[in-house]
BAZADO-588967 format. One record per residue (C-alpha): y, z, x; residue in one letter. Coordinates in steps of 0.001 Angstrom, whole numbers, plus 500000, padded with zeros to 6 digits. Layout:
YZXA...
***
This chain:
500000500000500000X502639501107502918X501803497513505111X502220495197501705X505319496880501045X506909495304503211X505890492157502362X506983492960498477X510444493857499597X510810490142501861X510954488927498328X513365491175497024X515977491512499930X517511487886499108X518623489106495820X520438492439496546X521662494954499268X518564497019500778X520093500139500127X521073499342496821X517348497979496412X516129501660498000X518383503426495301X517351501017492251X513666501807493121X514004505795493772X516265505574490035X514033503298488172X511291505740489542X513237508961488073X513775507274484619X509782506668483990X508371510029485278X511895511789483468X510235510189480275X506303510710481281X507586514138481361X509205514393478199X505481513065476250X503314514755478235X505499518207479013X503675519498482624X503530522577484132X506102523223486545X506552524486489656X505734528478489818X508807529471491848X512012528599493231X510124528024497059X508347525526495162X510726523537493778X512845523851497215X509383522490499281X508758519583496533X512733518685497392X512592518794500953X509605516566501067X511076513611498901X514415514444500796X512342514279504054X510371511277502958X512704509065500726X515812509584502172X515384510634505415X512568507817506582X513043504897504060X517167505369503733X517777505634507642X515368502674508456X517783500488505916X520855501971508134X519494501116511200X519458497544510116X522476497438508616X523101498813512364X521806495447513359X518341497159515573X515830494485515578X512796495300513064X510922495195516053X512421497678517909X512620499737514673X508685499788514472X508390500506518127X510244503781517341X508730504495514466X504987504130515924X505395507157517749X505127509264514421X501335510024514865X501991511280518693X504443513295517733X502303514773514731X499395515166516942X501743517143519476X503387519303516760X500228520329514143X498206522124516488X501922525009516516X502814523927512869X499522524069510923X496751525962513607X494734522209513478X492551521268516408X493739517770517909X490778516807520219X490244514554522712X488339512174520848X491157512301518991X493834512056521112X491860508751522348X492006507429519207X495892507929519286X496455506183521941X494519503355521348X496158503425518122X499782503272519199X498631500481522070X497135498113519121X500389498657517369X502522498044520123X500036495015520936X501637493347517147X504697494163517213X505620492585520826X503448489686519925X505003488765515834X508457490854516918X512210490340518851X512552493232520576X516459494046521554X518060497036523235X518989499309520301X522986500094519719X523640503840520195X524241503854515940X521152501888515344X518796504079517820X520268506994516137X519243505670512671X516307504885513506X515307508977515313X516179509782511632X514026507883510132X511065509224513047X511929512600511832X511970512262508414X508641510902507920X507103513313511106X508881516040509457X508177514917505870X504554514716506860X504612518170508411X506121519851505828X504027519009503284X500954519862505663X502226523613506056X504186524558502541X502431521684500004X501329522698496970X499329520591494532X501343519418491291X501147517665488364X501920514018489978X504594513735487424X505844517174488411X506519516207492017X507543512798492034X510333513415489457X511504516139491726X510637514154494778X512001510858494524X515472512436492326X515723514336495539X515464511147497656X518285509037494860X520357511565495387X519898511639499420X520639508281499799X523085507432496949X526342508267499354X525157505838501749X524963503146499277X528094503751498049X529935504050501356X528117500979502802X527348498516500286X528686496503497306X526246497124494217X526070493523493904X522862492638492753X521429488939491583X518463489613489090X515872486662489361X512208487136488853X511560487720492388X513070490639492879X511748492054489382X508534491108490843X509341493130493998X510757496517492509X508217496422490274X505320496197493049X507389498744495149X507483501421492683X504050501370491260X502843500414494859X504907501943497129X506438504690495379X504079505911492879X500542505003494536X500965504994498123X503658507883498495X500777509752496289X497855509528498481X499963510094501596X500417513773500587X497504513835498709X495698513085502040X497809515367503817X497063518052502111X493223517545501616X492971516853505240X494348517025508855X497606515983509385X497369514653512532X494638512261511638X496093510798508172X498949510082510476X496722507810512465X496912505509509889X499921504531510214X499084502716513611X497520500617510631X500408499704508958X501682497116511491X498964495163511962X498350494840508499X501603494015506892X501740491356509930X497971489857508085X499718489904504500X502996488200505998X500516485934507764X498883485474504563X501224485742501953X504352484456503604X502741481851506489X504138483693508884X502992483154512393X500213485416513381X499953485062517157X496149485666518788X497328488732520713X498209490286517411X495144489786516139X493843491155519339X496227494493518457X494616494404515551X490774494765516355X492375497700518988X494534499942516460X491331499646513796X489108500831516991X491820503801517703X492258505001514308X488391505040513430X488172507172516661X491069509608515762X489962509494511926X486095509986512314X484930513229511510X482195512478513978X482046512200517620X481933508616518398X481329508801522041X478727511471523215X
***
């Protein structure tokens, strides 16, 4: 769901403003679980911590991650570079967890991770421009790194099980409301409604947003942090496959060599088995 995202939003982008496309889809989000809450009336959260960790998270996760990688293009940093930074996410989870949560990162592990990130990396040079980042644009993009490590992390250590109506209205009105002062400072509102980008909001919230957002924490919290993250090393090789796919967009043999490596790093850093004796 996270790597044909960003093939879904390629076919929005021509039609509005990405931030104003990131606040559209955290809003149209709101209105449908405001009203699946209305009919169906679910428990909420138990206590004021509750409702403060459910925030944080969608602050964390919406705003923080998904709003400051839409600033650091507007900052003009290559999407390249941007994934180069933000591929470090499951190192720095695998460094932090073991303080943050008590988990055991191994070394079988810790292989894994690194194989991981060197698949990634693999794709990215071989489909991506990469360009030295601006000062703005680097800092955007840290942001983003932190919001989805720290996102991640958060909901590892304080997460709480809710209703999935429950916690995405909270979650994603925290994440509208995290973002809307950027899109107001730094874009128009202009948008151009065509089926394409109806076609695209409407994948990205039931995709994206609802589905994919969902299992994240659900994972998360069912499991080790540190090895959901390693899934993410996933995410560039695939939504470079479904551009190849989808979009004919070039798909150069080293990538596909990336490929073959990140799957062999995050099996190793996801298997609950060791795979080498």
């Amino acid at each position: 769901m996270w790597s044909t995202g960003y093939v879904a939003a390629k076919f929005g982008l021509g039609f509005i403003e990405p931030l104003t496309f990131l606040a559209l889809r955290f809003a149209c989000v709101v209105v449908i679980m405001a009203a699946l809450f209305l009919v169906l009336r679910p428990p909420l959260p138990k206590s004021r911590a509750e409702w403060t960790h459910l925030a944080i998270v969608g602050f964390l996760l919406q705003s923080m991650y998904f709003g400051m990688c839409y600033m650091s293009f507007n900052a003009g940093l290559a999407v390249g570079t941007l994934a180069l930074i933000l591929s470090l996410q499951p190192i720095l989870v695998g460094l932090i967890a073991p303080r943050w949560s008590g988990e055991t990162v191994g070394w079988q592990r810790w292989i894994g991770l690194l194989l991981g990130l060197t698949g990634a990396v693999i794709v990215i040079l071989a489909r991506s421009e990469i360009a030295v980042p601006s000062a703005l644009g680097f800092l955007f993009a840290a942001l983003a790194l932190f919001g989805i490590t720290g996102g991640s992390l958060w909901e590892k250590r304080y997460g709480v099980s809710h209703h999935p109506v429950t916690s995405n209205l909270v979650a994603f009105a925290a994440g509208f409301i995290g973002v809307l002062p950027f899109v107001v400072a730094f874009e128009s509102l202009q948008i151009t409604w065509t089926w394409q980008l109806a076609a695209s909001l409407t994948y990205l919230i039931i995709g994206s947003s609802l589905i994919g957002v969902g299992l994240l924490l659900a994972m998360i919290r069912a499991g080790d942090v540190s090895r959901v993250s390693a899934l993410f090393f996933l995410v560039p090789p695939m939504a470079a496959a479904f551009a190849w796919l989808v979009l004919d967009e070039v798909m150069p043999p080293a990538a596909w060599f990336g490929m073959v490596v990140a799957g062999a790093g995050v099996f190793m850093a996801t298997s609950t088995k060791k795979v080498i004796a």
